[in-house]
DSSP file (Angstrom, degrees, kcal/mol; ACC not computed):
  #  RESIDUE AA STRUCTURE BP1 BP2  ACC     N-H-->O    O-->H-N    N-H-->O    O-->H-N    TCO  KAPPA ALPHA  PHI   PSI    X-CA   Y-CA   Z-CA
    1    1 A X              0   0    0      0, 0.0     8,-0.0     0, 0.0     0, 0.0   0.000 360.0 360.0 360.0 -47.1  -56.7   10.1  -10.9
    2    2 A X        +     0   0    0      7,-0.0     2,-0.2     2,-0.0     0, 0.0  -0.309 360.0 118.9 -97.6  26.4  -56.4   11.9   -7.7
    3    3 A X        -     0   0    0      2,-0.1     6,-0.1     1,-0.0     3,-0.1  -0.541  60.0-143.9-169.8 136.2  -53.8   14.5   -9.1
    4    4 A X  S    S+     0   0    0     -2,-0.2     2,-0.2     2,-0.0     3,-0.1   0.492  85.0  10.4 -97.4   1.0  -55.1   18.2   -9.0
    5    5 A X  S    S-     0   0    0      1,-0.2     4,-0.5     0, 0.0    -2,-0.1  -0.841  81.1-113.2-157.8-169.1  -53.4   19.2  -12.5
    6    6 A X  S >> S+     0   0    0     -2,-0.2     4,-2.7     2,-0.2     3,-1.0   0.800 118.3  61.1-104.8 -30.9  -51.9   16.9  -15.1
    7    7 A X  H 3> S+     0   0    0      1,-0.2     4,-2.8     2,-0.2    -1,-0.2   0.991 106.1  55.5 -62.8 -25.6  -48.2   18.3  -14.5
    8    8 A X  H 3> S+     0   0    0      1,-0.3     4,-1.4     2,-0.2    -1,-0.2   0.775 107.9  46.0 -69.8 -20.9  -49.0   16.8  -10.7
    9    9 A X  H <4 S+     0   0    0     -3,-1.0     4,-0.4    -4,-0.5    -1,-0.3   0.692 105.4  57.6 -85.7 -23.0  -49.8   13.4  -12.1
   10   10 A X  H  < S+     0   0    0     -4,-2.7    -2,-0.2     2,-0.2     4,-0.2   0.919 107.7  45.9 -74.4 -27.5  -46.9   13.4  -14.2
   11   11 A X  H >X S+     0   0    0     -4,-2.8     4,-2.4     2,-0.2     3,-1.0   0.920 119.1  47.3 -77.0 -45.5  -44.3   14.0  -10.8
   12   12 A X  H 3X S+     0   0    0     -4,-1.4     4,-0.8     1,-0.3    -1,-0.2   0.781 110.1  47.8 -72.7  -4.4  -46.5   11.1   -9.0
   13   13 A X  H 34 S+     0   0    0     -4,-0.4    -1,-0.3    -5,-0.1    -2,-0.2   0.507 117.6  41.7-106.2   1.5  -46.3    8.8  -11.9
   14   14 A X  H X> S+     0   0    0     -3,-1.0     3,-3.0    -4,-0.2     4,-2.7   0.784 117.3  49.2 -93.7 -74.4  -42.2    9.5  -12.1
   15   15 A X  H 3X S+     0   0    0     -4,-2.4     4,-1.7     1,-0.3    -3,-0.2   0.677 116.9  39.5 -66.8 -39.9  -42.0    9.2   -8.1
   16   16 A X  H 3X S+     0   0    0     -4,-0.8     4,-1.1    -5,-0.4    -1,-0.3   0.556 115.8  54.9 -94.5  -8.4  -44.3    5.5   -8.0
   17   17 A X  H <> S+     0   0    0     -3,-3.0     4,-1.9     2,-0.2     5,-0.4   0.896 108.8  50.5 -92.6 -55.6  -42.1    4.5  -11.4
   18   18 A X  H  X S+     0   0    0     -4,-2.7     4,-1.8     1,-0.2    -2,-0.2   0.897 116.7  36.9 -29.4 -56.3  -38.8    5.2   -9.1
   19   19 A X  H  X S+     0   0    0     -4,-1.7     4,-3.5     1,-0.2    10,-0.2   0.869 110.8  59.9 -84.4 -17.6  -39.9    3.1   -6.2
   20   20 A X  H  X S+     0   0    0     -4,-1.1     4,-2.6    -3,-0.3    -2,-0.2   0.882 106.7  51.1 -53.2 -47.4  -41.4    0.4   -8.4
   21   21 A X  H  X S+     0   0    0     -4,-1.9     4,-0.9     2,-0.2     6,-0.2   0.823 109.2  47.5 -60.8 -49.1  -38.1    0.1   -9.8
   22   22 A X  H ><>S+     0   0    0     -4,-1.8     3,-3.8    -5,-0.4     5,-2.3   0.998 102.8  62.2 -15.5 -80.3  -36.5   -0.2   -6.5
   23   23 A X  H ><5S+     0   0    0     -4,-3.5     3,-1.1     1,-0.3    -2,-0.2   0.813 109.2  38.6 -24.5 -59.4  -38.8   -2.5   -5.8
   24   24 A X  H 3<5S+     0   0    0     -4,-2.6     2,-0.3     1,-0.3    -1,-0.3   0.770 114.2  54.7 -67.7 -17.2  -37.5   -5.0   -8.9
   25   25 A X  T <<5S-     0   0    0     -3,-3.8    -1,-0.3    -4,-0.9    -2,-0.1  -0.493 115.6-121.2-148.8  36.9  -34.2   -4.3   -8.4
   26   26 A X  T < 5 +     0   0    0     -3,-1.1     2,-0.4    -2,-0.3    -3,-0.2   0.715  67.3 130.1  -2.8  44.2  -34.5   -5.4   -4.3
   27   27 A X      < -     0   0    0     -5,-2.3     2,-0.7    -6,-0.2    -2,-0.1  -0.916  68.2-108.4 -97.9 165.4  -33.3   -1.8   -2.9
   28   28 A X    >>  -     0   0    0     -2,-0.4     3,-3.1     1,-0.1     4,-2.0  -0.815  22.6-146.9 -76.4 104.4  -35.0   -0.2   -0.5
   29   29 A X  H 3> S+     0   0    0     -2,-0.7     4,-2.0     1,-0.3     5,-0.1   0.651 104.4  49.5 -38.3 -49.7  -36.9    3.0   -2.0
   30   30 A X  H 34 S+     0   0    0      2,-0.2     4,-0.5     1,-0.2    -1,-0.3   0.756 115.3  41.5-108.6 -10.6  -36.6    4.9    1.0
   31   31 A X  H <> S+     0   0    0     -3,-3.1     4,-1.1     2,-0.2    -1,-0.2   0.851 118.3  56.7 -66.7 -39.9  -32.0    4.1    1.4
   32   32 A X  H >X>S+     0   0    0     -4,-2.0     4,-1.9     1,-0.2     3,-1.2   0.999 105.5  47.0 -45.4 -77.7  -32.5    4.7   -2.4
   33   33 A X  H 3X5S+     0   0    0     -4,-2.0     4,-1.5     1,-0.3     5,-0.3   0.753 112.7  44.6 -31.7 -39.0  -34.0    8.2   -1.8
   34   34 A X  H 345S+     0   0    0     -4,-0.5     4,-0.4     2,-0.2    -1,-0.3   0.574 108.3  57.5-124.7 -13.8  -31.6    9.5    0.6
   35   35 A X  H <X5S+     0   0    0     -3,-1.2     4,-1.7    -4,-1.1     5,-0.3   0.924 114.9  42.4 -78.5 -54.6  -28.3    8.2   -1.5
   36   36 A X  H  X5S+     0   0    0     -4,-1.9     4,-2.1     2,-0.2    -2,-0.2   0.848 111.2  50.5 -74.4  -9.4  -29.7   10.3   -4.4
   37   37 A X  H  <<S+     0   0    0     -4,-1.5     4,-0.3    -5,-0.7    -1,-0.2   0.929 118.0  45.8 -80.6 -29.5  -30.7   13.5   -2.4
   38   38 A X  H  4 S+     0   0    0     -4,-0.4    -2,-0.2    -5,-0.3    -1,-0.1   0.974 116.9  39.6 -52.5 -66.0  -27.2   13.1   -1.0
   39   39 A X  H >< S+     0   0    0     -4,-1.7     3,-0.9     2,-0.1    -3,-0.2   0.782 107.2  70.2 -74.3 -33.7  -25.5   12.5   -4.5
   40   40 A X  G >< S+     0   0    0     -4,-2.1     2,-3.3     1,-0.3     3,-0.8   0.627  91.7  53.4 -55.9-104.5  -27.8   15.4   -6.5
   41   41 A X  G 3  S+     0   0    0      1,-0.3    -1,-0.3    -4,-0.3    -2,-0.1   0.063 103.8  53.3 -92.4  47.9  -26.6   18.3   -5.2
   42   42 A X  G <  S+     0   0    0     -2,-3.3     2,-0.3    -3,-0.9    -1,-0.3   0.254  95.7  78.5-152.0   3.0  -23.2   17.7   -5.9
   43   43 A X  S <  S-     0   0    0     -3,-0.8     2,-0.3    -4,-0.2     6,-0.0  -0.744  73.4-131.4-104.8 158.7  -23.7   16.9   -9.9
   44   44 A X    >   -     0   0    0     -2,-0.3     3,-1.5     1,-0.0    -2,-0.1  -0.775  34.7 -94.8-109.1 163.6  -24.1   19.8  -12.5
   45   45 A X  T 3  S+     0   0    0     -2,-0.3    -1,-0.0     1,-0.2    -2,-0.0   0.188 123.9  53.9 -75.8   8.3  -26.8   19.7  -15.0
   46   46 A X  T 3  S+     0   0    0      2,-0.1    -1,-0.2     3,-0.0     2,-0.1   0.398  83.7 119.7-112.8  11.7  -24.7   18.2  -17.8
   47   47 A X  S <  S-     0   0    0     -3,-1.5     2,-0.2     1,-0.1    -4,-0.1  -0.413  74.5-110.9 -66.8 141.5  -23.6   15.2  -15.5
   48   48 A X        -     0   0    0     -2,-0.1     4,-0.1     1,-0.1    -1,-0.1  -0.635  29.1-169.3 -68.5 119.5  -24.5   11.6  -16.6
   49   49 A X        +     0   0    0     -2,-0.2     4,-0.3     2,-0.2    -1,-0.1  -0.141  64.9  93.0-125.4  37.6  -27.2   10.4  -14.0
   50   50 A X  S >  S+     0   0    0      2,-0.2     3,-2.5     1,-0.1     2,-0.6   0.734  78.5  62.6 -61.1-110.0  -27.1    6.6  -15.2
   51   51 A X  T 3  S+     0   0    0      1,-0.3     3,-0.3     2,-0.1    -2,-0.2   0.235 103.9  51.1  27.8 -54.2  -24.5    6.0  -12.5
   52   52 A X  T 3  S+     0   0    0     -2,-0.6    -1,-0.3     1,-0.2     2,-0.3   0.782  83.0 123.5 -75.0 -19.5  -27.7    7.1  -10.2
   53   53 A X  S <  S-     0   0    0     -3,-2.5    -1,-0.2    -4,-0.3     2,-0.2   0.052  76.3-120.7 -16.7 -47.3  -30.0    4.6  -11.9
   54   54 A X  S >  S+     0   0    0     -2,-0.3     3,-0.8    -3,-0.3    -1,-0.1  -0.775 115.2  52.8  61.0 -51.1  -31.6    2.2   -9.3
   55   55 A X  T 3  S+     0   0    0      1,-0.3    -2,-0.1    -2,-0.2    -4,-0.1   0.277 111.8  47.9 -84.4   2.4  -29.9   -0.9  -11.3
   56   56 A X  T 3  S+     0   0    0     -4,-0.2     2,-0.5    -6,-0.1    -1,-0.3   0.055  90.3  89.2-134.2  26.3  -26.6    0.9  -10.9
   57   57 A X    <   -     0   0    0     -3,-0.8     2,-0.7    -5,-0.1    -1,-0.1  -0.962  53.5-163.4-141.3  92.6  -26.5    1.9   -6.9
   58   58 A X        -     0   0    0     -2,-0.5     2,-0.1    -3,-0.1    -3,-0.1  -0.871  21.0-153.9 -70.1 115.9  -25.2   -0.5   -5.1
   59   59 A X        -     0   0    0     -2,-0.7     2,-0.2     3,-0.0     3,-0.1  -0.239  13.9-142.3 -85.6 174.1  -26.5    0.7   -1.0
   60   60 A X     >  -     0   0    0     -2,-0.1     4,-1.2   -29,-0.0     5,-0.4  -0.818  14.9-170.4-113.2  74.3  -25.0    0.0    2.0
   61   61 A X  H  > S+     0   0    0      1,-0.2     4,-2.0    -2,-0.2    -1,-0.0   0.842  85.6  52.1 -69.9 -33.8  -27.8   -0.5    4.1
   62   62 A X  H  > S+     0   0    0      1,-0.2     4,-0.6     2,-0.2    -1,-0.2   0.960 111.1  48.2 -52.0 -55.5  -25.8   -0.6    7.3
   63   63 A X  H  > S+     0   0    0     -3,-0.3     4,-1.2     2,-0.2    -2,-0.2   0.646 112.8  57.7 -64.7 -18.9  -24.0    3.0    6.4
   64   64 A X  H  X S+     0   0    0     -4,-1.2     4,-1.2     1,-0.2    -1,-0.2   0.752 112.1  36.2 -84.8 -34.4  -27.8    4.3    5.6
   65   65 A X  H  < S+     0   0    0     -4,-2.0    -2,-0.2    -5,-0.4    -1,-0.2   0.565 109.4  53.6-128.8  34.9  -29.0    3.7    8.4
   66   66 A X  H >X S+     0   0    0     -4,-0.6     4,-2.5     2,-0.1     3,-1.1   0.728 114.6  48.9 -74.0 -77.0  -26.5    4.4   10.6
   67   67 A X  H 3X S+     0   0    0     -4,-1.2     4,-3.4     1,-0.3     5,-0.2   0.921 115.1  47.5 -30.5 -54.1  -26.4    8.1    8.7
   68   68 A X  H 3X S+     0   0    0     -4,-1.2     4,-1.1     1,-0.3    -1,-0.3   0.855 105.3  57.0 -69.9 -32.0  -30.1    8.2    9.1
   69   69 A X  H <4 S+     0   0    0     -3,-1.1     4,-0.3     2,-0.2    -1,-0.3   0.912 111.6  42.0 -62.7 -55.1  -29.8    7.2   12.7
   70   70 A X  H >X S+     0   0    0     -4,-2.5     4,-1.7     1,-0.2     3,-1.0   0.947 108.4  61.1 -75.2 -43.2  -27.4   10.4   13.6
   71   71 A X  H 3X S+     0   0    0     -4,-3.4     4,-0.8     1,-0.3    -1,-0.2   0.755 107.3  37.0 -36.4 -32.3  -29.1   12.4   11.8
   72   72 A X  H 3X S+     0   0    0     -4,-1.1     4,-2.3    -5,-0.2     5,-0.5   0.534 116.6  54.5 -86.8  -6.3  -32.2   12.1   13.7
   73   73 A X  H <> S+     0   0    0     -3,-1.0     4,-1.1    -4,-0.3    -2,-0.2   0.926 113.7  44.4 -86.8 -28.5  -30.0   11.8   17.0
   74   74 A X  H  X S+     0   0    0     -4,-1.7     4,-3.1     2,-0.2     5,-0.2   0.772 113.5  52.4 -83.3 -53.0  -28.4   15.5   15.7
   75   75 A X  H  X S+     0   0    0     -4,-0.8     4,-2.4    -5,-0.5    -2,-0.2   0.940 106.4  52.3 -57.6 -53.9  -32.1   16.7   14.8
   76   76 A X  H >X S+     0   0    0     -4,-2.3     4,-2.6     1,-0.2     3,-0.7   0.988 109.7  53.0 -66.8 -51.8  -33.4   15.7   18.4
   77   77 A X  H >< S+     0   0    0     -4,-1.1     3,-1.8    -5,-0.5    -2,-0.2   0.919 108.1  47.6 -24.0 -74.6  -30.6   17.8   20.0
   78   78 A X  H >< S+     0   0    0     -4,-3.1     3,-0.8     1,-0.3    -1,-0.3   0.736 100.5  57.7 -53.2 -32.1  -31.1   20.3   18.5
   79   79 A X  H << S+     0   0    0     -4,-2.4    -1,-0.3    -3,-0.7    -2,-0.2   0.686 107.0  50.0 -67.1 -30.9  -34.2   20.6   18.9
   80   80 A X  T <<        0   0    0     -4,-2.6    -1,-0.2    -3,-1.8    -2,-0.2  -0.126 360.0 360.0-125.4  53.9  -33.9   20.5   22.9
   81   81 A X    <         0   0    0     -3,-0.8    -1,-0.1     0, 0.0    -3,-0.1  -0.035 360.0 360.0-136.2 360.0  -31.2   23.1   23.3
């Protein structure tokens, strides 16, 4: 509806079916997000990405946002040296 092209409504209609799915499946979409940008780059393009599923990811929420925590703590550093 708001989509400037149709391939751009098809990536927001994938991206809102991802967290919707979360959603049923009680993760949090945004711990979700940042275990698969972690685990993608580290599959090849004939790897089985069930495993990655939402209904198959057991999080850690403590270890996510702990990670997320140094990261930003790494980020500010760096940023004022």
């Amino acid at each position: 509806m708001f989509c400037q092209s149709v391939a751009g409504a098809d990536a927001s209609a994938t991206l809102y079916s991802i967290v919707m799915t979360c959603r049923v499946n009680d993760i949090n979409p945004y711990y979700y997000f940042l275990h698969l940008f972690k685990a993608l780059p580290n599959l090849d393009d004939k790897s089985d990405f069930t495993a990655l599923m939402p209904w198959n990811v057991q999080l850690d929420y403590v270890t996510a946002l702990r990670n997320c925590l140094v990261g930003a703590y790494q980020l500010a550093v760096s940023l004022l040296i």
